[in-house]
PQR file with spaces between the fields and no chain letter, atoms N, CA, C, O and H, PARSE charges and radii, in Angstrom:
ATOM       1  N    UNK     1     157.045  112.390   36.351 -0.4000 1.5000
ATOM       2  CA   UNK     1     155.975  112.543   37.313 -0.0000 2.0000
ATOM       3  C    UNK     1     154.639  112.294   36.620  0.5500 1.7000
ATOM       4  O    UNK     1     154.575  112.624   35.436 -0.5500 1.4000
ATOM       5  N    UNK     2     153.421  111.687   37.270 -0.4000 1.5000
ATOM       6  CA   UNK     2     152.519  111.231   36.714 -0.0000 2.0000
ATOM       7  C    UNK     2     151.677  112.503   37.024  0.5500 1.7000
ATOM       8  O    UNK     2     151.717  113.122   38.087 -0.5500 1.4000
ATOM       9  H    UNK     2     153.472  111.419   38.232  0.4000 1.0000
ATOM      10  N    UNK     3     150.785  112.852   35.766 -0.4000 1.5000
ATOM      11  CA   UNK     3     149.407  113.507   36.009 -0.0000 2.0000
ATOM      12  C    UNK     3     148.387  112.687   37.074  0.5500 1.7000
ATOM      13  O    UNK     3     148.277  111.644   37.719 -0.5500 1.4000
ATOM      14  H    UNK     3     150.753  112.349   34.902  0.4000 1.0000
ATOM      15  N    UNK     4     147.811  113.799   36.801 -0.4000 1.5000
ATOM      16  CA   UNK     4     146.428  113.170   38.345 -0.0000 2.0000
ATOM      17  C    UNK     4     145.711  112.100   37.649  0.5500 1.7000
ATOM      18  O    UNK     4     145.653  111.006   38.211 -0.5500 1.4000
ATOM      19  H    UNK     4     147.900  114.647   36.277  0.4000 1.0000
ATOM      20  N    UNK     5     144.887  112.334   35.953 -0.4000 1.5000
ATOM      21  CA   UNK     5     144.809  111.781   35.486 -0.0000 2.0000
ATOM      22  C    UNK     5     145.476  110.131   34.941  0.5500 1.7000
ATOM      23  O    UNK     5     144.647  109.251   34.707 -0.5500 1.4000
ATOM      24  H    UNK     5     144.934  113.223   35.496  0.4000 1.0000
ATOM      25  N    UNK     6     146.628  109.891   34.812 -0.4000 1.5000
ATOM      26  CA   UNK     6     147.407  109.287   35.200 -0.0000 2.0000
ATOM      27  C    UNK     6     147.450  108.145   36.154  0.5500 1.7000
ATOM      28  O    UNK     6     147.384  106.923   36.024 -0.5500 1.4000
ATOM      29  H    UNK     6     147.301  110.605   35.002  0.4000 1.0000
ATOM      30  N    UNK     7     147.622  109.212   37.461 -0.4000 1.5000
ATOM      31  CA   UNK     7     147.002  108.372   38.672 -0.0000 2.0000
ATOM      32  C    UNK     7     145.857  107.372   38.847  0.5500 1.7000
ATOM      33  O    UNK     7     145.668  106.196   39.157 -0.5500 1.4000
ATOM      34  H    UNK     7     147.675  110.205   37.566  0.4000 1.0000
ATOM      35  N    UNK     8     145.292  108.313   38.535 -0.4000 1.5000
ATOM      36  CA   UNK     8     143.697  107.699   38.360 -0.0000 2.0000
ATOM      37  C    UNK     8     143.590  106.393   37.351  0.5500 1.7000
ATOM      38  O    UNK     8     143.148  105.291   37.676 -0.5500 1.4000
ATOM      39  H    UNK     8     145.446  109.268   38.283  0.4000 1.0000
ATOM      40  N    UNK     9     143.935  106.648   36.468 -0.4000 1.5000
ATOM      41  CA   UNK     9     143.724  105.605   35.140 -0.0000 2.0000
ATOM      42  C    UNK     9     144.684  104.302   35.735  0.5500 1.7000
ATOM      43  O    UNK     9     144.724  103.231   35.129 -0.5500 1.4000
ATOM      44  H    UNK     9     144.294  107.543   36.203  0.4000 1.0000
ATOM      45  N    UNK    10     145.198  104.466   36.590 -0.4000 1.5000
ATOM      46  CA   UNK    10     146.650  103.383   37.105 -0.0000 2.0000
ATOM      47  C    UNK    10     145.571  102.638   38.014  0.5500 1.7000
ATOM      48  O    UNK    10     145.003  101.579   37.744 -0.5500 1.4000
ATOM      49  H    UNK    10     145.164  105.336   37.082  0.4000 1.0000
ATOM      50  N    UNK    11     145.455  103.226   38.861 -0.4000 1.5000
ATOM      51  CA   UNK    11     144.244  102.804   39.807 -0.0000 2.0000
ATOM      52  C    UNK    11     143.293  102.548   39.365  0.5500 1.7000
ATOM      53  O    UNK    11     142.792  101.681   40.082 -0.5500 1.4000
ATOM      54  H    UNK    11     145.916  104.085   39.080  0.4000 1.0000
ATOM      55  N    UNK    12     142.558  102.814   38.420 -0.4000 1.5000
ATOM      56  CA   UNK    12     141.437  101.813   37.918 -0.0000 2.0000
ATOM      57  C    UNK    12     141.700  100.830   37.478  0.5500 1.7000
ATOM      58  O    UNK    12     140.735  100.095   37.270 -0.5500 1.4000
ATOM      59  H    UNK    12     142.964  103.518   37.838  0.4000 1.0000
ATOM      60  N    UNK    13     142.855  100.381   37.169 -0.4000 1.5000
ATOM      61  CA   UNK    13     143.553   99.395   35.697 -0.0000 2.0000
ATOM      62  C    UNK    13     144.308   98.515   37.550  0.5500 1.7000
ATOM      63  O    UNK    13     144.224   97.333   37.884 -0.5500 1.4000
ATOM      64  H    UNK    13     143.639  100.979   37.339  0.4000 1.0000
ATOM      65  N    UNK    14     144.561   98.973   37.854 -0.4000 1.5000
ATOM      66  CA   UNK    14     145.405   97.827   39.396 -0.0000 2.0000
ATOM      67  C    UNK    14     144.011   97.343   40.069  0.5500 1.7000
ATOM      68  O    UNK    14     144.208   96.317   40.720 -0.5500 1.4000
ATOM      69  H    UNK    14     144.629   99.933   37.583  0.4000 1.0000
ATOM      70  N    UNK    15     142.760   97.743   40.104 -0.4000 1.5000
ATOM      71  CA   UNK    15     141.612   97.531   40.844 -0.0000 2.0000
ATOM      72  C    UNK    15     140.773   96.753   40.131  0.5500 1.7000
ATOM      73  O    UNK    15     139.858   96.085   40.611 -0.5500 1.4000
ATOM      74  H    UNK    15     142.600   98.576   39.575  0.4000 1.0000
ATOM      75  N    UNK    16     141.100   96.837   38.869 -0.4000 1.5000
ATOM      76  CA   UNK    16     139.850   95.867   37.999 -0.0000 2.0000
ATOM      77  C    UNK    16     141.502   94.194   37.878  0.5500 1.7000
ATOM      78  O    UNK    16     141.398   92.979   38.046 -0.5500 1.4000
ATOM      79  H    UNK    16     141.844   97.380   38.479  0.4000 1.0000
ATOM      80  N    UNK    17     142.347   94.799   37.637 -0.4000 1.5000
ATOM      81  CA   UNK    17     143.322   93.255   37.096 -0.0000 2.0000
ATOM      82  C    UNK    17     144.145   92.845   38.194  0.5500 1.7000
ATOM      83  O    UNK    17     144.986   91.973   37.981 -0.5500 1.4000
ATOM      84  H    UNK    17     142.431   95.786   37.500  0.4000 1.0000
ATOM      85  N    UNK    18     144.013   93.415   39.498 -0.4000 1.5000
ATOM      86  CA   UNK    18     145.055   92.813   40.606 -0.0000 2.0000
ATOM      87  C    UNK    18     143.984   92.328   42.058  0.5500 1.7000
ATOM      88  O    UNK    18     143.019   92.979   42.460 -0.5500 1.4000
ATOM      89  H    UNK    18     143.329   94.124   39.671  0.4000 1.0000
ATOM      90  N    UNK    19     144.389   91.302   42.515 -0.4000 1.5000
ATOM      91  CA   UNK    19     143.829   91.282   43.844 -0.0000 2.0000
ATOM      92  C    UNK    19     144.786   91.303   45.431  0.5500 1.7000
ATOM      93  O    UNK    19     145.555   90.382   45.708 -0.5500 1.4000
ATOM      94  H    UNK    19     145.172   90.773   42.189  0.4000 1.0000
ATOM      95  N    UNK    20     144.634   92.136   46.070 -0.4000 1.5000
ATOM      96  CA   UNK    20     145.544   92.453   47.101 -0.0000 2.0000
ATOM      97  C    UNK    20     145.501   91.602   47.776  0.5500 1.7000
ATOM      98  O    UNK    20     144.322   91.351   48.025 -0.5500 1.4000
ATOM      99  H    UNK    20     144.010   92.884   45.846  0.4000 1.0000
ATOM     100  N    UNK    21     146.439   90.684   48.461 -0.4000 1.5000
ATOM     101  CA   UNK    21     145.970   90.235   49.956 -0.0000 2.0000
ATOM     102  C    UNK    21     146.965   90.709   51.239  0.5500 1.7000
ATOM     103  O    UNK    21     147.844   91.551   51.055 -0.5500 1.4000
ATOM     104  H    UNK    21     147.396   90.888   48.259  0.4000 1.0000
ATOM     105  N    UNK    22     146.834   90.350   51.994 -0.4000 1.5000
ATOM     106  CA   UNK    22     147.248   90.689   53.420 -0.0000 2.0000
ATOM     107  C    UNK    22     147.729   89.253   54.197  0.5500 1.7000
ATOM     108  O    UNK    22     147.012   88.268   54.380 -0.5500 1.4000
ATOM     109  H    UNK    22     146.120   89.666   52.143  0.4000 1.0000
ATOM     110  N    UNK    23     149.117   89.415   54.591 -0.4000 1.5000
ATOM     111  CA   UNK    23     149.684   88.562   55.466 -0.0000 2.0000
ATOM     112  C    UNK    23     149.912   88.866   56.619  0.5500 1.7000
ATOM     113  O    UNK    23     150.359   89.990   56.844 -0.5500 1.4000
ATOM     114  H    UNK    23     149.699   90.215   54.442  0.4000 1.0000
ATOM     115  N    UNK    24     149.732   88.178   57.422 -0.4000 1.5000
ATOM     116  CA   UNK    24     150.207   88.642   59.048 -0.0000 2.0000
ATOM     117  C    UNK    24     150.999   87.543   59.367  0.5500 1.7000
ATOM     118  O    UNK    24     150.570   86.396   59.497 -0.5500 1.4000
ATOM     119  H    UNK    24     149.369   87.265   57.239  0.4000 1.0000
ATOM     120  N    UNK    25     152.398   87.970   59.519 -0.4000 1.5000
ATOM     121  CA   UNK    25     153.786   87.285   60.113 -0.0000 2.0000
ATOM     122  C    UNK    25     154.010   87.691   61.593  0.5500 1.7000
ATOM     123  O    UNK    25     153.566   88.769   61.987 -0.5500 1.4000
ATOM     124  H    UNK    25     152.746   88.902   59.413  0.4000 1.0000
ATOM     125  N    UNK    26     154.378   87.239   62.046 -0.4000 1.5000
ATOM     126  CA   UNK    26     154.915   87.984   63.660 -0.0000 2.0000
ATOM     127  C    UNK    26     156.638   88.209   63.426  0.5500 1.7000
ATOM     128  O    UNK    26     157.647   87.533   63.221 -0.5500 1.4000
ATOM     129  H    UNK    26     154.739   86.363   61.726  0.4000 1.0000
ATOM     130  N    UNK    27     156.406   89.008   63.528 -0.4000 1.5000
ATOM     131  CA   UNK    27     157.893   90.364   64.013 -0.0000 2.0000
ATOM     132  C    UNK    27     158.945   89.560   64.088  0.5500 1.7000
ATOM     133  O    UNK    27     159.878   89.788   63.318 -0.5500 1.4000
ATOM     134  H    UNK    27     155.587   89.557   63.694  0.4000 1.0000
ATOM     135  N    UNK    28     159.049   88.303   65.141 -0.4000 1.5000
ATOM     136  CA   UNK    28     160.236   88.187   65.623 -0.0000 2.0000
ATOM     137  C    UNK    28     160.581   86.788   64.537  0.5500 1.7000
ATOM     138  O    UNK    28     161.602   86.116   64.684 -0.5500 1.4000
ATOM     139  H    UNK    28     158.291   88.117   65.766  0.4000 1.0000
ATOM     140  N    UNK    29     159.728   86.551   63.640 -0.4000 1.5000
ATOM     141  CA   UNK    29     159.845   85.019   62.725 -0.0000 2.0000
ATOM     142  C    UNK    29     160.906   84.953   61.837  0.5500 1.7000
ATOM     143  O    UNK    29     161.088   85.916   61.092 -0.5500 1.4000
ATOM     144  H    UNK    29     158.898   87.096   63.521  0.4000 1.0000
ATOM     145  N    UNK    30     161.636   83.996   61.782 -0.4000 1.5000
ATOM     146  CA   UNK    30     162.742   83.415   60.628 -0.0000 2.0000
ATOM     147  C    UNK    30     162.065   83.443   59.238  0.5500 1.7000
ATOM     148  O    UNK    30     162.760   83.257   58.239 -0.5500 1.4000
ATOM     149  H    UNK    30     161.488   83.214   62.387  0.4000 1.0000
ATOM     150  N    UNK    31     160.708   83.673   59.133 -0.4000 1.5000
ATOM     151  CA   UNK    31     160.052   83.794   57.805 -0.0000 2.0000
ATOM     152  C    UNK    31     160.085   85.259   57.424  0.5500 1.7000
ATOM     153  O    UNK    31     160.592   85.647   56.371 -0.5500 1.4000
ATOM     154  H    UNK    31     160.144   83.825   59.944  0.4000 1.0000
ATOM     155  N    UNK    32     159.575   85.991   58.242 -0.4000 1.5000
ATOM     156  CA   UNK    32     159.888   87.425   57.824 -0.0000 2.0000
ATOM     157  C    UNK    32     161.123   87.967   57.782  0.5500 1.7000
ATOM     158  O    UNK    32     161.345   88.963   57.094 -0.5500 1.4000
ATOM     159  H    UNK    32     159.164   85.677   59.098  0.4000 1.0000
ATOM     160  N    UNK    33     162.343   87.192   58.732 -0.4000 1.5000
ATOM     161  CA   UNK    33     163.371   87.816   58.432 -0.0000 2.0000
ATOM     162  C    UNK    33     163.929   87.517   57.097  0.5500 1.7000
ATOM     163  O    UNK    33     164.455   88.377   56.391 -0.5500 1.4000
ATOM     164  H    UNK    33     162.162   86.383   59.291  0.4000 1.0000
ATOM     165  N    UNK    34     163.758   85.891   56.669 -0.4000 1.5000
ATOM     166  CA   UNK    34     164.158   85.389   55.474 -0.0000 2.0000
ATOM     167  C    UNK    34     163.182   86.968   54.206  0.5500 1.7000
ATOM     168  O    UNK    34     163.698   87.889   53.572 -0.5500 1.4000
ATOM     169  H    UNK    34     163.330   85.193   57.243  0.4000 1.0000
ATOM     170  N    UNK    35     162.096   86.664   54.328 -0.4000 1.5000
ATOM     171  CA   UNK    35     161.369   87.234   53.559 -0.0000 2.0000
ATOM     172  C    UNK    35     161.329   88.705   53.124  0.5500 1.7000
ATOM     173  O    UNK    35     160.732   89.022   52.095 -0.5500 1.4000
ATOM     174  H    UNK    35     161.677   85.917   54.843  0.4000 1.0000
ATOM     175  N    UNK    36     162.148   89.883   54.128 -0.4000 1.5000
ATOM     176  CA   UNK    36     162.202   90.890   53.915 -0.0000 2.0000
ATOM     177  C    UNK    36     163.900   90.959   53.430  0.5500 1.7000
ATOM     178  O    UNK    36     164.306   92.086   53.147 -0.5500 1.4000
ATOM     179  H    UNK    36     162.633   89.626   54.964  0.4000 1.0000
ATOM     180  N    UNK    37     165.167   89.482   53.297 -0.4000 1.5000
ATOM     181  CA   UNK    37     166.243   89.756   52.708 -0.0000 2.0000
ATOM     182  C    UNK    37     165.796   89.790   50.987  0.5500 1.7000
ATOM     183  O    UNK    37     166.457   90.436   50.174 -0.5500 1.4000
ATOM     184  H    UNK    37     164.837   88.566   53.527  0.4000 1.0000
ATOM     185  N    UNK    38     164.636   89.025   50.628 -0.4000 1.5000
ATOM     186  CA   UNK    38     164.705   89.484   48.948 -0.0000 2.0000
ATOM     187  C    UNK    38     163.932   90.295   48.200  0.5500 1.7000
ATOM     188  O    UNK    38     162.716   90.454   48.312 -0.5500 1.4000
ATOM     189  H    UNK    38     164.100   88.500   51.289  0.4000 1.0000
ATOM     190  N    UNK    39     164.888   90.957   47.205 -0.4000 1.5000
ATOM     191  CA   UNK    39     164.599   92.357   46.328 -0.0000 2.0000
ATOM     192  C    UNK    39     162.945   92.287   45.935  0.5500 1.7000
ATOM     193  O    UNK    39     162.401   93.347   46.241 -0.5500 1.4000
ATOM     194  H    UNK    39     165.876   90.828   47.114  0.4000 1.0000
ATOM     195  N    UNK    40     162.298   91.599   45.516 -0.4000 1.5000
ATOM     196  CA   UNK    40     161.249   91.266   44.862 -0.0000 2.0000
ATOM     197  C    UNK    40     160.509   90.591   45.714  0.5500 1.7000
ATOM     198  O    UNK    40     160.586   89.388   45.466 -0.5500 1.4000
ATOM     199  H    UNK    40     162.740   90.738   45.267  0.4000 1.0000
ATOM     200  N    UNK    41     159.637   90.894   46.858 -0.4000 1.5000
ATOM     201  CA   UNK    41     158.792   89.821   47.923 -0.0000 2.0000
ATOM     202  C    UNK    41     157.648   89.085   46.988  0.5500 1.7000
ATOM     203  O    UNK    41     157.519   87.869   46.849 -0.5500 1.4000
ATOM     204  H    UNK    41     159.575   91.871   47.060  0.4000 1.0000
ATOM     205  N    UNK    42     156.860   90.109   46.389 -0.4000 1.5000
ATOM     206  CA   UNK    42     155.953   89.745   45.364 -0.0000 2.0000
ATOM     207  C    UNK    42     156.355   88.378   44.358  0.5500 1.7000
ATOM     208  O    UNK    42     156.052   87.196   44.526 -0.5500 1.4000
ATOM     209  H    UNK    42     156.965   91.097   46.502  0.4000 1.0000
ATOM     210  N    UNK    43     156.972   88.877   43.504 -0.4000 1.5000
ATOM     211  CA   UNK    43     157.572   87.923   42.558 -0.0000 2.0000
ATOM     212  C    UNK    43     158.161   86.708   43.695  0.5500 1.7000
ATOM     213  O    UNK    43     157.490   85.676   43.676 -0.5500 1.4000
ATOM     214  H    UNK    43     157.218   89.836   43.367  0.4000 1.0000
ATOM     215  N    UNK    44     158.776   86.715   44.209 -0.4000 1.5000
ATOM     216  CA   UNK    44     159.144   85.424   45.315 -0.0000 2.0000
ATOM     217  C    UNK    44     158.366   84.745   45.871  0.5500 1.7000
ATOM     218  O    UNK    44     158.638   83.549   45.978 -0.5500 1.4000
ATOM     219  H    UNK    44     159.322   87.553   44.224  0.4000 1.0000
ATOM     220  N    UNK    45     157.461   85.118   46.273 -0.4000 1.5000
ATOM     221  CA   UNK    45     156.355   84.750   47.022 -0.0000 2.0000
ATOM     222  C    UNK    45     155.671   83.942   45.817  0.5500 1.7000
ATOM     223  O    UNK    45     155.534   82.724   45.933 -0.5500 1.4000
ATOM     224  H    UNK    45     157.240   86.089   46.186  0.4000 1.0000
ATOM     225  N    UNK    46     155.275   84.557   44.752 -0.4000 1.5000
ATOM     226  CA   UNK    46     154.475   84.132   43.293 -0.0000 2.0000
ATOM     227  C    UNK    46     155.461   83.159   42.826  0.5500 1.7000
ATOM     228  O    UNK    46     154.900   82.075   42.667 -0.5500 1.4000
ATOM     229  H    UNK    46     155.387   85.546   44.658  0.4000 1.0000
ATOM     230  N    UNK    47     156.253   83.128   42.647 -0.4000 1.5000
ATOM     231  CA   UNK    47     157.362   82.045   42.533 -0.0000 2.0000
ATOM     232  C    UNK    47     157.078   80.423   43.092  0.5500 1.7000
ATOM     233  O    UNK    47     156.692   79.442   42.457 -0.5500 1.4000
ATOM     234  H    UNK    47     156.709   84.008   42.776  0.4000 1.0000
ATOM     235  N    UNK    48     157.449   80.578   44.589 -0.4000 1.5000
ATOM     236  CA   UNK    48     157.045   79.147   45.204 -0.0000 2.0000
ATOM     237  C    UNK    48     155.751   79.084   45.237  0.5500 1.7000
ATOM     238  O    UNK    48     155.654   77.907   45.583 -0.5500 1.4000
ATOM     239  H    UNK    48     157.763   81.375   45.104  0.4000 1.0000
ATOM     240  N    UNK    49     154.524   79.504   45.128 -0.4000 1.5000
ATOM     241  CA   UNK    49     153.742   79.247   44.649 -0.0000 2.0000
ATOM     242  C    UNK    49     153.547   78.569   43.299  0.5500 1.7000
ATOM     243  O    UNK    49     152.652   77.743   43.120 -0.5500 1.4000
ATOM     244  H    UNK    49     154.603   80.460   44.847  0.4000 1.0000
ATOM     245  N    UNK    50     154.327   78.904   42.442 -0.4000 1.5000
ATOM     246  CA   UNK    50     154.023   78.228   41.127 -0.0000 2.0000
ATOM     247  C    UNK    50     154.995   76.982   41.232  0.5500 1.7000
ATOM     248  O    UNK    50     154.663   75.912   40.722 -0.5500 1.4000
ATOM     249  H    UNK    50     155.054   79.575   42.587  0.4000 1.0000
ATOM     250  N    UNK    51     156.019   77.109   41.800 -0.4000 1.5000
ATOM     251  CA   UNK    51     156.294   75.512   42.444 -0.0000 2.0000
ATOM     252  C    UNK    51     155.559   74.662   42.518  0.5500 1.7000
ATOM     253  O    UNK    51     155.273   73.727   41.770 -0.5500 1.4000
ATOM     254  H    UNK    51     156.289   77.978   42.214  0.4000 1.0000
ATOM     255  N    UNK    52     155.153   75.053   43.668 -0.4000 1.5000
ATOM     256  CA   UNK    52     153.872   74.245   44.418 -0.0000 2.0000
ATOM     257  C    UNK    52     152.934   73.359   43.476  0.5500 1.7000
ATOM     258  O    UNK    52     152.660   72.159   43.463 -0.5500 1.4000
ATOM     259  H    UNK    52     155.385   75.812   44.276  0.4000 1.0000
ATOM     260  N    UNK    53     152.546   74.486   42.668 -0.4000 1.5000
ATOM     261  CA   UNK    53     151.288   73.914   41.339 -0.0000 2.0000
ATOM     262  C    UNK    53     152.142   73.347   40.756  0.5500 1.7000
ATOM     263  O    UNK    53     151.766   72.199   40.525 -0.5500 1.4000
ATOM     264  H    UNK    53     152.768   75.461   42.679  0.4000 1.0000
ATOM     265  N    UNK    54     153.112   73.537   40.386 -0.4000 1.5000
ATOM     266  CA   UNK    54     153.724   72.459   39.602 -0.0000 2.0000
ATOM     267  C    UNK    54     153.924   70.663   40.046  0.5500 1.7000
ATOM     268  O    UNK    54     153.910   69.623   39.388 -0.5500 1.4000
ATOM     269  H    UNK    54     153.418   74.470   40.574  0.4000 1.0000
ATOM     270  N    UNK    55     154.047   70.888   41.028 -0.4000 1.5000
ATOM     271  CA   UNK    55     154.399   69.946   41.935 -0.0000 2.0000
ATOM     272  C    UNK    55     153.300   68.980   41.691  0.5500 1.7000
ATOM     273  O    UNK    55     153.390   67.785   41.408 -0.5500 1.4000
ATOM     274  H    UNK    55     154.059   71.734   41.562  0.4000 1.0000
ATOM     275  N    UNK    56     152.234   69.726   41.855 -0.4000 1.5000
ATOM     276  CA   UNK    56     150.853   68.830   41.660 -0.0000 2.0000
ATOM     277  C    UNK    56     150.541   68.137   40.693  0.5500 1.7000
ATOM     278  O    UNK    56     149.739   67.214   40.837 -0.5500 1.4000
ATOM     279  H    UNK    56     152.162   70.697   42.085  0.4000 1.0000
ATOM     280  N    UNK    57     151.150   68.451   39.388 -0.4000 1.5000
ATOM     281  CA   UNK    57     150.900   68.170   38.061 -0.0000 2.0000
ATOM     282  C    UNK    57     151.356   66.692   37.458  0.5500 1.7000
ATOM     283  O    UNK    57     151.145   66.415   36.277 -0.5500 1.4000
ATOM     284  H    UNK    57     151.801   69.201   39.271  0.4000 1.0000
């Protein structure tokens, strides 16, 4: 279990080196259904993205 301190220091360190974003899928889509079957959405998502850039190269 993490101290409060802890907490805190996590959250400063995710707020200065991460940037959040926000997707909006609709409910009934073959993308979200695909997208909520794998373990890791993050990493997957960051994945074909680096495809992508590759692609360009």
């Amino acid at each position: 279990m993490l101290s409060e301190a802890q907490k805190r220091a996590n959250k400063k360190y995710d707020l200065k080196t991460y940037k959040q974003i926000t997707l909006k899928i609709r409910k009934d889509s073959d993308v979200l259904k695909w997208l909520e079957k794998q373990n890791n959405k993050n990493g997957y998502i960051i994945e074909l993205i680096r495809k992508d850039i590759k692609k360009q190269d």
